[in-house]
C-alpha atoms as one frame of an Amber mdcrd trajectory, in Angstrom:
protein
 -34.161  32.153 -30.766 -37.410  33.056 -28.499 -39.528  33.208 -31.124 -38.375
  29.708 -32.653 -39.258  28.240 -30.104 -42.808  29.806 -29.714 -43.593  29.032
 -33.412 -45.571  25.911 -32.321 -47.931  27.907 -29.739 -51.451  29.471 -30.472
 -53.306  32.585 -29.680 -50.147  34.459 -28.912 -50.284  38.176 -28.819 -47.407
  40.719 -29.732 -47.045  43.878 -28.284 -43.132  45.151 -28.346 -40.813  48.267
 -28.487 -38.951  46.800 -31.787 -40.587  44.802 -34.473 -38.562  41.753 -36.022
 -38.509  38.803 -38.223 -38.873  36.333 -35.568 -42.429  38.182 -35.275 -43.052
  37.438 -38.904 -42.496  33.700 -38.388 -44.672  34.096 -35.614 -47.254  35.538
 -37.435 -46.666  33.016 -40.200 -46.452  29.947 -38.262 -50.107  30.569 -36.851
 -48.569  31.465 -33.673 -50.225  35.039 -33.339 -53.869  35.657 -33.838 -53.574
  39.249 -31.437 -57.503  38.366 -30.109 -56.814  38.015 -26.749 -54.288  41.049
 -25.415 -57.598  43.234 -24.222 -55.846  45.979 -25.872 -55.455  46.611 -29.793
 -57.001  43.394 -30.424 -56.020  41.923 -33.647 -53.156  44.164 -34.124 -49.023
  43.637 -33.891 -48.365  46.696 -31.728 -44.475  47.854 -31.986 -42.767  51.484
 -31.830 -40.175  50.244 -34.657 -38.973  47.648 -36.698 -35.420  46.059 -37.661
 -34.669  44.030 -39.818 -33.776  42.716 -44.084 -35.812  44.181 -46.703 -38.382
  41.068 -46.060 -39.188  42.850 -42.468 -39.693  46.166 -44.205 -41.724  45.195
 -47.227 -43.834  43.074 -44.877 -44.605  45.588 -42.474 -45.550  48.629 -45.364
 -48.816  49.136 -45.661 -49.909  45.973 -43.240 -53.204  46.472 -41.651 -52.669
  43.684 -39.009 -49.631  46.134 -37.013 -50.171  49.133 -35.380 -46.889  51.103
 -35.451 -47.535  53.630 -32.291 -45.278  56.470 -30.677 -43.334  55.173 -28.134
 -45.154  56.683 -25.328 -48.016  54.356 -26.119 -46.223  51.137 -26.318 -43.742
  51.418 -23.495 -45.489  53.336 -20.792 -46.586  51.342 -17.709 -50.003  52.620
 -17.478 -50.655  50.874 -20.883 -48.468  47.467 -20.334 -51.069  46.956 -17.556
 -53.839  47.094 -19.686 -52.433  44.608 -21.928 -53.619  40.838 -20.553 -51.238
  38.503 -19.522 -48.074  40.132 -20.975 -44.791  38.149 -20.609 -41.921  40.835
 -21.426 -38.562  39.133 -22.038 -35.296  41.446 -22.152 -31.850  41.226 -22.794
 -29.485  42.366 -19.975 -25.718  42.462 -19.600 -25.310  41.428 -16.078 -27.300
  41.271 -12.601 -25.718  41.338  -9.161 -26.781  39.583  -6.207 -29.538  41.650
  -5.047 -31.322  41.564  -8.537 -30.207  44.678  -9.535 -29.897  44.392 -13.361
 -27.849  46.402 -15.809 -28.470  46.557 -20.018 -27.579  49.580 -21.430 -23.847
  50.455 -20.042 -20.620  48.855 -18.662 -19.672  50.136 -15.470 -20.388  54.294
 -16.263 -20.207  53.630 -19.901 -23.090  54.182 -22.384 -23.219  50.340 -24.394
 -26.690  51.053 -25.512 -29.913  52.608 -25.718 -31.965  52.659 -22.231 -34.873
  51.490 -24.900 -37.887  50.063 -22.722 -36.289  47.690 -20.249 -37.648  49.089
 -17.439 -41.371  50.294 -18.369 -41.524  46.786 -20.026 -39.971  44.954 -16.794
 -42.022  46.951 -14.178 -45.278  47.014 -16.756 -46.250  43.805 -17.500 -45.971
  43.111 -13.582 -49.408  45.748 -13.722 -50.941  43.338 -16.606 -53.241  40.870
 -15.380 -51.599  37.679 -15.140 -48.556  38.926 -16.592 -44.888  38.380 -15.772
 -40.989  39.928 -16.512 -38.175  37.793 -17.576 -35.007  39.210 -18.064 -32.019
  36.696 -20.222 -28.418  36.873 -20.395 -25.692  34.110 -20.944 -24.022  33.267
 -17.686 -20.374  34.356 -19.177 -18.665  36.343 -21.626 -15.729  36.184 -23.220
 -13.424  38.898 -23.649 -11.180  39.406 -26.575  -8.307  38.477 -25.023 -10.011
  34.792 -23.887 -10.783  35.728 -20.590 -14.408  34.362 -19.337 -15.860  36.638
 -17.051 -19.486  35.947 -15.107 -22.312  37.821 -15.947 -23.777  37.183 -12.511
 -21.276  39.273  -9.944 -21.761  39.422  -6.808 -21.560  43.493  -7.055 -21.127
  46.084  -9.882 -18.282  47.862 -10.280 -18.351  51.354  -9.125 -19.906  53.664
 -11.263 -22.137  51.408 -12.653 -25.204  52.983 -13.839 -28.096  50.344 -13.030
 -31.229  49.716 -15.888 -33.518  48.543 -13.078 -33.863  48.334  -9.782 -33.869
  45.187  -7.385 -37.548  45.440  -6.697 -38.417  45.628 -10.381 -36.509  42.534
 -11.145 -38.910  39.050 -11.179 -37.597  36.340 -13.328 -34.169  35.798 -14.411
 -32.749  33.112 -16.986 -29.711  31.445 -18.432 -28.588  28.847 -19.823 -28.190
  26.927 -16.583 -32.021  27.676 -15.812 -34.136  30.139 -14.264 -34.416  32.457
 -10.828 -37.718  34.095  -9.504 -36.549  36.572  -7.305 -39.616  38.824  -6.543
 -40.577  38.588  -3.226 -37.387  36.846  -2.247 -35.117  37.716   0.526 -31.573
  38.797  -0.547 -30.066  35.687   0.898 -32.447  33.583  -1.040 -32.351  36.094
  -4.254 -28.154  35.459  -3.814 -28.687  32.000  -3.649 -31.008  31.639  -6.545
 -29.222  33.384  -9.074 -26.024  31.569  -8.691 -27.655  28.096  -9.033 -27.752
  29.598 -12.639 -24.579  31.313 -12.878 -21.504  28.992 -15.089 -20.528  26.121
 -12.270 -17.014  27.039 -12.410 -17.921  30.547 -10.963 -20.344  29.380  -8.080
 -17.513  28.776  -5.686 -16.541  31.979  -5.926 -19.817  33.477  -6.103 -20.271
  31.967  -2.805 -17.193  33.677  -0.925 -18.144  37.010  -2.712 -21.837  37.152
  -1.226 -20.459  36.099   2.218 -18.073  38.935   2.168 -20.860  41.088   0.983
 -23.237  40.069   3.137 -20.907  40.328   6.418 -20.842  44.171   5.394 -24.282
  45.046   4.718 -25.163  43.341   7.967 -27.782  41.202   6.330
């Protein structure tokens, strides 16, 4: 969906963990030219791709991607070499504080750790780069239940993906929060103008509660 809607830009750069076909139509569109990233100019940088037999045969033997070891293309050091990098990651949820989690459910392993972090706290290094995070502001179970992605706290247990102070921009369908630099109160407040309206009453009354106990 991301890279749909970049398809129409110019003089974009890609430098990613996992190589897909939205990168292709990026590529194809006119989108990328990889001159400007200060870093592996000219070159697609990725660790791995996935995708249909169209992503494979594409990428064998393509001299405009660099396929490097991970190390390279997720560690910080490197992200802040990169110029202007805009990461964008999937989470599962974030609680009030910014605290974001993408790779379990409470204590549970969902998925791979991957690069969320080194990609979140990296491209903060890269000049004039930024960190947006994206998740839907519900789910729904299989039993029909809706529950918020935004919560007020994780359950107990829960094993966090990054930190509070890591976190910068977060977006949903009902918009998007900058919390770096924010207070909690105003990180709170931001993030459930774009949690699902029917939950922001209750989003309310949780924070209050939380807040009378952490004395903020």
């Amino acid at each position: 969906a991301i890279g749909a809607l970049l398809c129409d830009r110019k003089e974009l750069g890609i430098h990613t963990e996992m190589f897909c076909e939205a990168h292709i139509d990026l590529v194809e569109a006119g989108a990328v030219t990889n001159a400007h990233k200060g870093l592996y100019d000219g070159l697609s940088v990725a660790t791995f791709g996935l995708g249909t037999t169209r992503l494979h045969e594409w990428m064998t033997d393509n001299k405009e991607i660099a396929i490097l070891p991970v190390e390279e293309t997720n560690r910080a050091n490197v992200l802040a070499k990169v110029q202007n990098l805009t990461s964008v990651n999937s989470i599962l949820s974030v609680d009030m504080f910014g605290q974001t989690m993408a790779h379990c459910l409470g204590p549970k392993t969902y998925s791979g750790l991957g690069g969320a972090l080194e990609f979140a706290y990296g491209s903060q290094l890269s000049p004039g780069g930024k960190s947006i995070v994206c998740l839907p502001s519900t789910t729904t179970l299989k039993n029909g239940t809706v529950i918020p992605n935004i919560v007020a706290q994780f359950p107990t247990g829960t094993r966090v993906t990054a930190p509070e102070h890591v976190t910068q921009w977060v977006v949903t369908e009902y918009g998007a929060a900058r919390l770096k630099d924010k207070s909690v109160d105003e990180r709170a407040e931001a993030l459930i103008e774009i949690a699902a309206p029917r939950f922001h009453d209750e989003l309310q009354q949780q924070w209050r509660e939380q807040r009378d106990r952490i004395g903020s």
